[in-house]
C-alpha positions in Angstrom: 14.1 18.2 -35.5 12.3 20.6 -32.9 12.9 20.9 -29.6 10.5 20.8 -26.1 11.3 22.4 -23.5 9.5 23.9 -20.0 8.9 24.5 -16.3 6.5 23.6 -13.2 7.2 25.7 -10.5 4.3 23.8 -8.4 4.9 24.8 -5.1 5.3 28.9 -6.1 8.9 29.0 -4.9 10.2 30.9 -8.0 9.9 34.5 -8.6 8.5 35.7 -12.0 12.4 37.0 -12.3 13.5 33.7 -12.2 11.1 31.8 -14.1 11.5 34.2 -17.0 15.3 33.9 -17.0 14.5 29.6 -16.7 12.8 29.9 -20.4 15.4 32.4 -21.8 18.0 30.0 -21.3 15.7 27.3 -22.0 14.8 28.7 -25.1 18.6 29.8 -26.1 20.0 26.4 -25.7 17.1 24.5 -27.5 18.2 26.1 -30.6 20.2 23.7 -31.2 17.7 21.5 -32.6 15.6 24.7 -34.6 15.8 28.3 -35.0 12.6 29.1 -37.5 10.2 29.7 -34.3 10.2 30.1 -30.9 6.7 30.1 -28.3 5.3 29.2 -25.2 1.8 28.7 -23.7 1.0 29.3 -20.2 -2.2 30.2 -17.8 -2.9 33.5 -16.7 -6.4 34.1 -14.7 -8.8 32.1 -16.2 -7.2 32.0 -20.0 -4.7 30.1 -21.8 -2.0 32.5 -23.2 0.2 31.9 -26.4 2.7 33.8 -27.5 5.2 32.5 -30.4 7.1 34.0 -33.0 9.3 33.5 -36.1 12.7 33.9 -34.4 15.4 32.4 -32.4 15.0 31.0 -28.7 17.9 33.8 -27.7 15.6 36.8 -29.2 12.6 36.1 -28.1 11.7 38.7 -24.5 9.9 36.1 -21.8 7.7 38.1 -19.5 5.1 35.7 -18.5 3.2 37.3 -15.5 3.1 35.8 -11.7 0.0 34.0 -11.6 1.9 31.2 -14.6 3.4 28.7 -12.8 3.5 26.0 -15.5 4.9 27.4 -19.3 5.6 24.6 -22.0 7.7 25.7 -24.7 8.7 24.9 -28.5 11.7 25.7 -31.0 11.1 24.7 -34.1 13.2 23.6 -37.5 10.5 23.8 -40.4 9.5 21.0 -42.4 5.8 21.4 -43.1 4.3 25.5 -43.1 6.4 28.1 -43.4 7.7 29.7 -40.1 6.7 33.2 -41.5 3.5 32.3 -41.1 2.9 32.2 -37.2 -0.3 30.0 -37.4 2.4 27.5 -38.8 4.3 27.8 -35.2 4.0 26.0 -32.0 2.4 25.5 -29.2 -1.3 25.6 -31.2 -4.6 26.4 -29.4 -7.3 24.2 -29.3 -10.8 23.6 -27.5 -12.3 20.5 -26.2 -15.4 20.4 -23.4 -12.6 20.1 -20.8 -11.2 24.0 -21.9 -8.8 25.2 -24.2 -5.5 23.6 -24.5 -1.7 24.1 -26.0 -0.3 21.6 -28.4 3.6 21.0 -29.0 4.8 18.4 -31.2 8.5 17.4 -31.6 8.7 14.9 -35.3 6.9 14.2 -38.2 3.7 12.9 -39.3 2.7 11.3 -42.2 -0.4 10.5 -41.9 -1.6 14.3 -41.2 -3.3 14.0 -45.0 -4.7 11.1 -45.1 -7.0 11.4 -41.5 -8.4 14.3 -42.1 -9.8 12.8 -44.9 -10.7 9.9 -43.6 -12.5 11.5 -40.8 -13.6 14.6 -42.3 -11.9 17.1 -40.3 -11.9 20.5 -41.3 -9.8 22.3 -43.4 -7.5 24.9 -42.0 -5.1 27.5 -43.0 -2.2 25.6 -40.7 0.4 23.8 -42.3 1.7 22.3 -40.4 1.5 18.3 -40.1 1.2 18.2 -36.5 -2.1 19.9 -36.3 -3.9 16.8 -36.8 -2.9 16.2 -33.7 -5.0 19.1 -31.9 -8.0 18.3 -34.4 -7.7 14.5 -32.8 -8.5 15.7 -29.7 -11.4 18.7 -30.6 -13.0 15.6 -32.0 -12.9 13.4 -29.2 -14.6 16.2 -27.5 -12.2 16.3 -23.9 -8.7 16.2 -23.3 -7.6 13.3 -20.8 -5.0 10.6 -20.7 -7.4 8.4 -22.8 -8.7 10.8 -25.5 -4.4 11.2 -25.9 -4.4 7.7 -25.5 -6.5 7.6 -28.9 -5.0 10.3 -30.6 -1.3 8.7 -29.8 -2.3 5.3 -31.3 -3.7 7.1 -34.8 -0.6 8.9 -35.8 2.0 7.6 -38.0 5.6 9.0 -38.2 7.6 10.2 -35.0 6.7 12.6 -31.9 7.1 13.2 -28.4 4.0 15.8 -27.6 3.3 18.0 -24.6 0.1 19.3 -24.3 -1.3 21.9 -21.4 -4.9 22.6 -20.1 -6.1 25.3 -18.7 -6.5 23.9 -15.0 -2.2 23.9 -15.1 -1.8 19.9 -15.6 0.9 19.4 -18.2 0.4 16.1 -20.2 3.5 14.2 -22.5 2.9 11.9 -25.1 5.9 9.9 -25.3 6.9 8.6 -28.7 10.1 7.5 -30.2 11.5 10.9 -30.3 13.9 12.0 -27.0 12.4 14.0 -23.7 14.4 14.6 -20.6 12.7 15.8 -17.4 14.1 16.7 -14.3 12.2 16.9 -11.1 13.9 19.6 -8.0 11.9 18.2 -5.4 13.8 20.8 -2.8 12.4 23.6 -5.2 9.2 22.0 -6.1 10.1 23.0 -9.4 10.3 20.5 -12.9 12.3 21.2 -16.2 12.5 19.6 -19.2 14.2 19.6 -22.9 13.8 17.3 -25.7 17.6 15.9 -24.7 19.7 15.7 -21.7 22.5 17.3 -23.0 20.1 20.5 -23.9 19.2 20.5 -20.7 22.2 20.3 -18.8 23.6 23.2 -20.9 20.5 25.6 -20.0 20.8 24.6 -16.0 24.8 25.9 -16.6 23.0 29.4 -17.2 20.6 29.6 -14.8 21.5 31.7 -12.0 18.6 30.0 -9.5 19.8 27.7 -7.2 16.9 24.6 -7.5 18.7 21.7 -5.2 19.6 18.5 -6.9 17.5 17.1 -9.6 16.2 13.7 -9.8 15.6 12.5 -13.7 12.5 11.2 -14.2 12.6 8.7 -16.4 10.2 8.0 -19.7 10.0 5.3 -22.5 8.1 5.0 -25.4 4.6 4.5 -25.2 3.9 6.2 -22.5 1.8 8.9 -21.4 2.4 11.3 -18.0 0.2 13.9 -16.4 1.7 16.5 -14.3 -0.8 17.2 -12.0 -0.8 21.5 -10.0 0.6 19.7 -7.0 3.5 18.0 -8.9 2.1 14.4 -8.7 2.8 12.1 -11.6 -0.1 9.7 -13.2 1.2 7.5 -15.9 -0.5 5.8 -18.4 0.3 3.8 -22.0 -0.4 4.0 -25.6 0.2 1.5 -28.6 3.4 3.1 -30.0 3.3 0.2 -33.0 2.7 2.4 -35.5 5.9 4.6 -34.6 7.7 2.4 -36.5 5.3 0.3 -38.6 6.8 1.4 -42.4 4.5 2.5 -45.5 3.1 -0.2 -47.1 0.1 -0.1 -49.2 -3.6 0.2 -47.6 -4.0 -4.2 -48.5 -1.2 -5.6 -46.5 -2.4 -6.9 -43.2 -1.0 -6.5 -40.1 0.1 -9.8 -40.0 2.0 -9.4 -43.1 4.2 -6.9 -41.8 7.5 -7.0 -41.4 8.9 -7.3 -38.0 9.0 -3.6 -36.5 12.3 -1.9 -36.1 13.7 -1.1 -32.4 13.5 2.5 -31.3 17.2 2.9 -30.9 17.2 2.6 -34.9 14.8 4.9 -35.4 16.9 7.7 -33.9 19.9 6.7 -35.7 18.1 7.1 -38.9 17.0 10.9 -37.6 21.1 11.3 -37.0 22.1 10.1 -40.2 19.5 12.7 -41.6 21.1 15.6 -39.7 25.0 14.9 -39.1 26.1 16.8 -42.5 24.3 20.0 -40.6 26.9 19.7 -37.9 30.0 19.3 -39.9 29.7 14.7 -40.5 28.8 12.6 -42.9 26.3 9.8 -42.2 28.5 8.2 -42.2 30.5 8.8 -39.5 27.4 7.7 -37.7 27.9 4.3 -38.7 31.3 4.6 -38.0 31.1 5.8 -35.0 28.3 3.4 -34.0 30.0 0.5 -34.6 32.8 1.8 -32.3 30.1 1.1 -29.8 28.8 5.1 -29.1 24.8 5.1 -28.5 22.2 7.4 -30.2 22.0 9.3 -27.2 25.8 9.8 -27.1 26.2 10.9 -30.6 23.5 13.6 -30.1 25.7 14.9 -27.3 28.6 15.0 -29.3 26.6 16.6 -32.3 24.8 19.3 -30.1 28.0 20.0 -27.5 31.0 19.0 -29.4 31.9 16.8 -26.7 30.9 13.2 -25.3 
């Protein structure tokens, strides 16, 4: 598991002071779902900046300059690339007719393999499965809700993405995997984590007062835009291959097996992970059946405490 996490300041109340002390405590609390690499991306002038490394959200020195009013942010636990290797680590660059644009991906894909075969996409020295997912989109030329639209509906595994262009419009890809985003509209200021409880934890260190936040609610399949005055556009995606399992390349669709619910899905991704924070898997079950939620057990898990 990785972990998303960033902030709009769209009407330019914050100081660069207090957005870089935001992402530090951002960055320190989202370790709790990876530690191999930390980065963000961010506009400055007319260029879209990166800057990652392989270490812990609580090491990593934010100094993002005054003219960056949107940064999106990435911790990561390895699976696929190794961490040393930066090019492995998030947010990735890539280039479409629209401009360049930053890639975070929060999951696993396994289909990374088999479409850049299929549709002869160039090899690269990243690792890392969610690449493809940047190569998607240099394909389809431009980055917009519907080229993410496409690029959503040919991935197999699970993500939540966030992607940034360099005109300051933030885009998520909502998959199966968690994303909590609060809106300050006294501020004029957004923040978001891949969880709630990750979030709430990080607003407990931040010395800025922002007002009262207002969650803004996001399901599966679904895709937002962040505009540079803080509107919302929403659009959707055909999430059915979130949670279609492998079956061989001759099975139709029809033959396939009713799909599972989300909810399961992240159960299965707790199961994976309890023995990391001191359970079995199951306790999971255990503890499911006593009527706790996914959600809930991921609190308990990352805080300790329900």
């Amino acid at each position: 598991m990785c972990c998303l996490f960033g902030l709009i300041d769209y009407r330019r109340t914050l100081t660069v002071g207090q957005r870089n002390q935001i992402l530090s405590a951002l960055a320190a609390a989202c370790e709790a779902r990876g530690t191999d690499a930390t980065g963000i991306a961010y506009r400055s002038g007319s260029r879209l900046r990166i800057f990652k490394r392989p270490l812990p959200g609580h090491l990593m020195h934010f100094s993002v300059p005054r003219d960056a009013r949107v940064i999106m942010g990435h911790t990561r636990m390895a699976t696929q690339g190794s961490a040393r290797k930066n090019y492995n680590n998030h947010p990735f660059l890539g280039t479409a007719d629209t401009g360049a644009f930053a890639l975070a991906h929060n999951g696993v894909l396994r289909n990374d393999r088999t479409l850049r075969a299929r549709l002869r996409l160039p090899k690269t020295k990243i690792e890392a499965d969610s690449y493809i997912a940047v190569q998607l989109i240099q394909q389809a030329g431009t980055l917009d809700l519907v080229s993410l639209r496409d690029m959503a509906e040919q991935l197999e595994g699970s993500f939540t993405i966030t992607v940034l262009d360099a005109e300051d419009r933030l885009y998520i890809v909502k998959g199966d995997n968690p994303l909590c985003l609060y809106h300050f509209p006294a501020s004029g200021v957004y923040l978001y984590a891949s969880t709630s409880a990750i979030l709430t934890q990080a607003l407990q260190r931040v010395r800025t007062r922002l007002g009262e936040p207002e969650e803004v609610r996001t399901a599966c399949g679904e895709l937002l835009r962040i505009g540079r005055n803080g509107k919302i556009t929403k659009a959707f995606f055909d999430d059915r291959n979130l949670f279609a399992p492998h079956f061989p390349f001759f099975l139709t669709e029809n033959r396939l097996p009713p799909r599972p619910q989300p909810e399961r899905t992240h159960l299965e991704e707790l199961r994976g992970v309890a023995m990391a924070f001191g359970y079995a898997p199951e306790d999971v079950d255990r503890l499911t059946a006593q009527g706790f939620t996914p959600d809930e057990l991921e609190e308990l898990f990352y805080c300790g405490e329900l």
